[in-house]
N, C-alpha and C positions, 0 to 999 in steps of 0.2 A: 619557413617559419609560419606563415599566413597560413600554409596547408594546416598544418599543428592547432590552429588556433580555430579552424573553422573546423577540424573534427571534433575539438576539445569543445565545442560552441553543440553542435549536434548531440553530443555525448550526454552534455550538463543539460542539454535539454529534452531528454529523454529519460532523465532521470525523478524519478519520484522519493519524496519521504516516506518512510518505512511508518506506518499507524498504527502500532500497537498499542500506543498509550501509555509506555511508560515513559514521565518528565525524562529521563536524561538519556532518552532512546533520537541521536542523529543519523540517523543509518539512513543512505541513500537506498532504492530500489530499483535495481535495472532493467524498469518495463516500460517499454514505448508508452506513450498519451496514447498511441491511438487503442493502443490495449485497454489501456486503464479507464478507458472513455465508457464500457460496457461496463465495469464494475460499479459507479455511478449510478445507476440504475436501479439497482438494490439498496433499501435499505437497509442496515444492519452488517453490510460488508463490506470490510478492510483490506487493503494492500497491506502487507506486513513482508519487512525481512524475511528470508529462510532462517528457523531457528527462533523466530520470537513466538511463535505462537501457543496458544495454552491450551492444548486437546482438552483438557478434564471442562474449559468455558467453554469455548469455541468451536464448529466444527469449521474444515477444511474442505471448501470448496472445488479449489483449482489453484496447481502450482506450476510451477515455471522454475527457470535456469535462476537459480538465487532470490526466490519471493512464494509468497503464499496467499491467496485469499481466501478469509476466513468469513465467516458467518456467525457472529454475536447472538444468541438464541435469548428467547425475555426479555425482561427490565433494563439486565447490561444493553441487549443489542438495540432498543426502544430509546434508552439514556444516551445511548451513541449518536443516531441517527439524529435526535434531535439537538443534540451538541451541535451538528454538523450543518443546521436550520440556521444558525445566531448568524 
C-alpha cells in the first residue's frame, strides 16, 4: 500500500494544470516540472492539454506524449504574460 501511495505521490507531482484558459478547463498535464521549468522562460508560452489548443490564435511550439506548448502571438500573448506578473 505505502508503494501505491509514494508512486501516486511522484505521479500528482509531476503533474501540471493544463493553461489554456478556458474557466472550466481542469485537465491535468503529464510533464515533468523539470520539463516545464524551461517553458517559464518564454513569455507568451503555455502548457496546454493535447486537444486544447487554437491553431487559427496560437502557434505550437513543441509537443509531447498528451500536452502542447503553444506560443500566444500579440496582445493575447502580451495580456497573458502579464496575467501571469499579478
Amino acid at each position: 500500500m505505502e508503494q501505491n501511495e509514494v508512486a501516486f505521490r511522484a505521479l500528482r507531482d509531476d503533474a501540471l494544470w493544463c493553461e489554456c484558459g478556458r474557466l472550466s478547463c481542469r485537465t491535468r498535464v503529464p510533464v515533468p516540472r523539470s520539463e516545464y521549468a524551461w517553458l517559464r522562460d518564454f513569455a507568451g508560452r503555455y502548457l496546454l492539454a493535447a486537444g486544447h489548443e487554437r491553431p487559427h490564435q496560437e502557434r505550437i511550439v513543441d509537443r509531447g506524449r498528451g500536452w502542447v506548448v503553444v506560443e500566444s502571438p500579440g496582445p493575447l500573448g502580451a495580456a497573458r504574460s502579464a496575467a501571469d506578473l499579478v
